[in-house]
C-alpha positions in Angstrom: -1.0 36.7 38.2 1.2 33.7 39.1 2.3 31.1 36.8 4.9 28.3 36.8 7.4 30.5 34.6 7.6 33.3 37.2 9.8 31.4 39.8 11.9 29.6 37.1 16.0 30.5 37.8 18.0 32.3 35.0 19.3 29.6 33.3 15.9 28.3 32.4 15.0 31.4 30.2 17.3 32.0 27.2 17.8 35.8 26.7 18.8 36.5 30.6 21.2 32.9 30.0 22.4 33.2 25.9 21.7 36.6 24.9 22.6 38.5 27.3 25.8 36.7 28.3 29.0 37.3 26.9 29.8 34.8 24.4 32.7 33.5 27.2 30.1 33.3 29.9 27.4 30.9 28.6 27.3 28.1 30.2 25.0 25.7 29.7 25.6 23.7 32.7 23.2 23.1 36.1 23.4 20.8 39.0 25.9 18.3 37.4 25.9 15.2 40.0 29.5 14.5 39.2 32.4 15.5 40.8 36.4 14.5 39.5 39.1 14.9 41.8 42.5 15.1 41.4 42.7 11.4 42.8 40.1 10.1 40.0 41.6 8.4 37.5 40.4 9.4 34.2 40.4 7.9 31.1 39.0 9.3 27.8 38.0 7.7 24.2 36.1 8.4 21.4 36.6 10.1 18.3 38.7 13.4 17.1 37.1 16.1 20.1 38.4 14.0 22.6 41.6 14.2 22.3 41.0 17.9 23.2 39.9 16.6 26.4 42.6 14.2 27.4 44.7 16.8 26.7 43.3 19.4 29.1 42.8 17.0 31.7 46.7 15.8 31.3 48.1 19.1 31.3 45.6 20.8 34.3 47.2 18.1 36.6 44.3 15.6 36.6 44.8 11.7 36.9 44.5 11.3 33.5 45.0 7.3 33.0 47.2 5.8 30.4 48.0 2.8 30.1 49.3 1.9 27.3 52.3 4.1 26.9 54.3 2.6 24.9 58.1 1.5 25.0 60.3 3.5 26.7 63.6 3.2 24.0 60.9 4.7 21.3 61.4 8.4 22.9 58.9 10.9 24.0 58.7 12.1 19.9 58.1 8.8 18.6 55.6 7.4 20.9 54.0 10.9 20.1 54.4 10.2 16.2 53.0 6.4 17.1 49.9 8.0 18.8 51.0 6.4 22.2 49.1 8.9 24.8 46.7 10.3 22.3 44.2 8.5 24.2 43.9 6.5 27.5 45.0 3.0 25.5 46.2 3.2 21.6 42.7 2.6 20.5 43.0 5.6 17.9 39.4 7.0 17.5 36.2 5.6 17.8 33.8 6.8 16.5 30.6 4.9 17.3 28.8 3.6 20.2 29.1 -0.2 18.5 33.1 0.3 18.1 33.1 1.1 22.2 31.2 -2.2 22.7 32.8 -4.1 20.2 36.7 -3.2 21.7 35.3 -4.0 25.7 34.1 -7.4 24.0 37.4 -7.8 21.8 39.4 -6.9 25.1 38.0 -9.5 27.5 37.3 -12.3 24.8 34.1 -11.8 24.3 34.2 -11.2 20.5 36.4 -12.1 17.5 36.3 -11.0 14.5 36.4 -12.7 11.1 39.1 -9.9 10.3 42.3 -10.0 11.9 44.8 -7.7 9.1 43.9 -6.0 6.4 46.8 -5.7 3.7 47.8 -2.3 2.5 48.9 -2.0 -1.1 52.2 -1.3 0.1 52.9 -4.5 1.1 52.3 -3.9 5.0 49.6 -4.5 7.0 46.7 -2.8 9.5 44.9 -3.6 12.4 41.2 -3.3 11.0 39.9 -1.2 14.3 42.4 0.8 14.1 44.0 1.0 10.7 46.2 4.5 11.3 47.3 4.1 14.7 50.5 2.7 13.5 52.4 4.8 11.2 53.6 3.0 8.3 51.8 -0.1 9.0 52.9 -3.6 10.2 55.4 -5.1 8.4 54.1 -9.3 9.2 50.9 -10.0 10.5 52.4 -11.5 13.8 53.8 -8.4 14.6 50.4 -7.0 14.0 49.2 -9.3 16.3 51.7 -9.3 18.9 51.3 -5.3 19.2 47.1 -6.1 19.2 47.3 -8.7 22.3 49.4 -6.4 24.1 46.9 -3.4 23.3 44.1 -5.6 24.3 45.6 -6.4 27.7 46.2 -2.7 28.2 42.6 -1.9 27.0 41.6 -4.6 30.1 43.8 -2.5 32.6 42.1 1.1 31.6 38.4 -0.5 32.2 39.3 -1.9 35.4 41.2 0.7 37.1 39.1 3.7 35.8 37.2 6.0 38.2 35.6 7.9 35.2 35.6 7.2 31.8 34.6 10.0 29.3 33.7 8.6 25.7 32.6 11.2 23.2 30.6 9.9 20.8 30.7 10.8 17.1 29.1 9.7 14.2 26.3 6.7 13.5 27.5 5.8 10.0 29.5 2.7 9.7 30.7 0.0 7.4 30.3 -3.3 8.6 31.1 -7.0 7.5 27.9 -8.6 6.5 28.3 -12.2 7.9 29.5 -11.0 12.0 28.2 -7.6 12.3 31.6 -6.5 12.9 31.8 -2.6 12.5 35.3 -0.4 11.4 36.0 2.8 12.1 36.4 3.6 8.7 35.8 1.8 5.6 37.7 -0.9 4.2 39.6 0.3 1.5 40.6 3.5 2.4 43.2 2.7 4.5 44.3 -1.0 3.9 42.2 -4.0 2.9 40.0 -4.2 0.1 36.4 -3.1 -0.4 33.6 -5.5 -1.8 30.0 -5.0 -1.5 29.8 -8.8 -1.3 31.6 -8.6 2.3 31.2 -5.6 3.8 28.2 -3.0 4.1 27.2 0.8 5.1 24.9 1.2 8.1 23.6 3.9 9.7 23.2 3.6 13.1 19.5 5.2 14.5 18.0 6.2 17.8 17.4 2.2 19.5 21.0 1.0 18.0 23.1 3.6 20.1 20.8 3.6 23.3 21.7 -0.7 23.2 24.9 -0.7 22.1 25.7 1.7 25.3 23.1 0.5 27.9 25.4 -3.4 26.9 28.1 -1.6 27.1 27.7 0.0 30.8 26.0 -3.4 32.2 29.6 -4.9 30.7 31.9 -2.6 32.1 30.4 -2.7 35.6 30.4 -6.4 36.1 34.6 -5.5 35.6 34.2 -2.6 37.3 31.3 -1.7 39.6 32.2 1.7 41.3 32.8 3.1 37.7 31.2 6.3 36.3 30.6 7.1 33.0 30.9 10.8 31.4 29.2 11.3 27.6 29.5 13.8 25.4 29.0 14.5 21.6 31.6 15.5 19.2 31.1 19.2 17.4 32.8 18.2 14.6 30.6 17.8 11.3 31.0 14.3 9.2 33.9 14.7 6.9 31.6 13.2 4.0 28.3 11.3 4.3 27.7 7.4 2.3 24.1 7.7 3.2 22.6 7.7 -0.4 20.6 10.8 -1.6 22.1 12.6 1.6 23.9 15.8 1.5 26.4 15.9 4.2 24.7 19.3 5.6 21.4 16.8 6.7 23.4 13.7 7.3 25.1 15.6 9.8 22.2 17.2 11.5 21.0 13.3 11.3 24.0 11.7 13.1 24.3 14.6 16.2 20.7 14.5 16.9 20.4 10.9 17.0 23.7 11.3 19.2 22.4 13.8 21.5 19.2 12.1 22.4 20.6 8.6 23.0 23.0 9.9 25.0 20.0 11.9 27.0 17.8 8.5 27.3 21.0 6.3 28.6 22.1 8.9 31.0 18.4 9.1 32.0 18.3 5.3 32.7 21.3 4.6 33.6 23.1 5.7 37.7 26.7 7.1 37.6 25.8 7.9 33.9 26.4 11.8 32.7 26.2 13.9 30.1 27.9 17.1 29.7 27.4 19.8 26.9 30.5 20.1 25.2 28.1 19.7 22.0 26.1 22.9 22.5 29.2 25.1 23.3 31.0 24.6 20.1 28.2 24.9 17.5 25.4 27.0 19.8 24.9 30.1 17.7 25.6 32.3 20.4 29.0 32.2 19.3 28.4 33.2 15.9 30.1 30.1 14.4 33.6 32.0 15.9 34.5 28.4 17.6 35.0 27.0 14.2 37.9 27.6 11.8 37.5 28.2 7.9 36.5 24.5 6.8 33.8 24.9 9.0 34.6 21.4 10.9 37.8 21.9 12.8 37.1 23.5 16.1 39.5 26.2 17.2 41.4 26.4 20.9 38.9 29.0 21.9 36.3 27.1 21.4 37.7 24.2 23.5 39.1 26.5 26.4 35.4 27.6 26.2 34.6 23.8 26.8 36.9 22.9 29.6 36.8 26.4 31.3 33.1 24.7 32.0 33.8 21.1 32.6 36.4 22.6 35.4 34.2 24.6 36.8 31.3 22.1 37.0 32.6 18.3 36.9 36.0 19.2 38.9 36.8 20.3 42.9 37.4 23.6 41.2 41.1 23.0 42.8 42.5 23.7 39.2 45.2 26.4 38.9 44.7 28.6 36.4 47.1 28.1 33.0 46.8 30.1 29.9 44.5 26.8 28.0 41.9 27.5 31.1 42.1 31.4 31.7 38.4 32.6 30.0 38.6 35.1 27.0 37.1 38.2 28.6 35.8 39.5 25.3 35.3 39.0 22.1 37.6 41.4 20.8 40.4 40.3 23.5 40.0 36.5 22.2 40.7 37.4 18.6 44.2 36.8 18.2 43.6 32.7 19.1 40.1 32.4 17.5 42.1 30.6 14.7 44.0 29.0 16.5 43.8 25.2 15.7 45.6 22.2 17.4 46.1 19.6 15.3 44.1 16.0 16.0 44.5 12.8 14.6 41.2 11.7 12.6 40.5 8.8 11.0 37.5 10.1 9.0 39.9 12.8 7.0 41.3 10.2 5.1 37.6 10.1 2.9 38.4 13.0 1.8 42.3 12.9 1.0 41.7 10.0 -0.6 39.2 11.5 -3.2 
């Protein structure tokens, strides 16, 4: 008896591909369609995964685009401290598919925003989009905004020069001001600024919301940019606490990934140059017996990410990488013990809802 399952490869059938692999070997990656070279120039945003990213594609010898790096007289340790480098312009995190639009807009004048500072009750001030970027603040608003315009023109210099950008989405909840739409990456109150229900409101983002918000921006960034190729993926890391009333942050979680997941699917589906790779399914597939996860059950551990870029090499690179200790695959379980715990620390905005508490 024939049927269509019988000439099906391995990777379509999940014990010969999951179960019977060691936990180091899945992966969940086929024909990819994308290839980065050495020569690309890669840039990365998103929110707190990513940074994982742009730091193995920095130190594995990539073209890893930055162009916003800072001022030279700060030092290596303080533009480290200031979060110059953490991604491919000082952006800090982002979070949503709506923050990515809004900052293309923002950069190239398309969009301003009713708020330009938000005050901190120290007597400083922060950039609304992206209130910890700056440690310690601003001490005058026209510093503020000097430091912004400057960002902004480096933020225009990343989308135009970029071969492939790689934005890693991660959450669909939001707080936005009522009368522009205008979302933040985290809400006002927490870190600067003042909360009031009257001006500003929580939204949770759904299915149609990120599929427009990312189909707008790609048609943007290619009128800038034509040749550019865009590279998705969906942050592992669960919501540090849910505002979605009645919501435990177990299901609100579930919520935001899926919703994540499949727009990403549907854009990359009708979008060309448009991929999405699985960095997602690596980190919480239960093949790995929640092992890529450290005790608070949010922070992923460096085993878990080598798992993730060993991949992405291997698929979405010439394979001309040479091998360092971050991209050398655990062989076992029991030989990739001693760094299972092993955490490197990111910056994240959304931590601050819960220190704050």
């Amino acid at each position: 008896m024939t049927h269509p399952y019988r000439s099906l490869p391995e990777h379509s059938f999940w014990r010969k591909s999951v179960a019977k692999k060691e936990m180091s070997e899945v992966e969940p990656v086929c024909d990819f369609g994308l290839t980065i070279t050495k020569e690309c120039k890669v840039a990365t945003a998103g929110s707190c995964f990513a940074q994982h990213i742009a730091r193995h594609l920095s130190n594995s010898g990539f073209n890893y685009l930055v162009s916003e790096t800072g001022n030279p007289l700060l030092g290596e340790t303080i533009g480290k401290e200031q979060n110059y480098g953490l991604f491919s312009a000082r952006y800090g995190n982002i979070y949503t598919a709506r923050q990515l639009l809004q900052l293309f807009k923002r950069a190239f004048g398309l969009l301003e925003p009713i708020d330009s500072y938000w005050e901190h009750e120290d007597g400083s001030f922060r950039d609304p989009f992206r209130p910890t970027t700056q440690i310690g603040g601003y001490p005058s608003i026209d510093e503020l905004v000097e430091d912004r315009n400057l960002h902004l023109k480096k933020v225009r210099e990343m989308f135009s020069e970029v071969d492939v950008f790689v934005f890693t989405l991660g959450l669909t909840e939001c707080w936005r001001r009522k009368e522009d739409g205008v979302v933040f990456p985290i809400c006002p109150g927490v870190e600067g600024g003042v909360f009031d229900s009257d001006i500003y409101e929580f939204y949770n983002q759904n299915v149609n919301d990120i599929i427009a918000d990312l189909k707008e921006f790609i048609n943007l960034v290619r009128l800038r940019n034509p040749s550019v190729k865009i590279l998705f993926t969906v942050s592992p890391v669960p919501l540090m606490a849910t505002a979605e009333p009645g919501q435990h942050v177990l299901t609100a979680t579930t919520y935001s990934k899926s919703v994540l997941r499949v727009a990403a699917d549907e854009v990359v589906n009708q979008s060309t140059d448009a991929f999405y790779f699985p960095s997602y399914e690596i980190i919480t597939g239960n093949f790995n017996r929640g092992s890529y996860y450290a005790e608070d059950l949010r922070s992923v551990v460096e085993d878990g990410v080598n798992h993730v870029m060993r991949v992405f090499f291997k698929n979405v690179t010439d394979k001309n990488v040479l091998e360092t200790p971050e991209n050398i695959p655990s062989k076992s379980k029991e030989q990739s013990q001693p760094t299972v715990k092993s955490i490197v620390d990111v910056e994240c905005d959304e931590e601050l809802l819960d220190r704050h508490n």
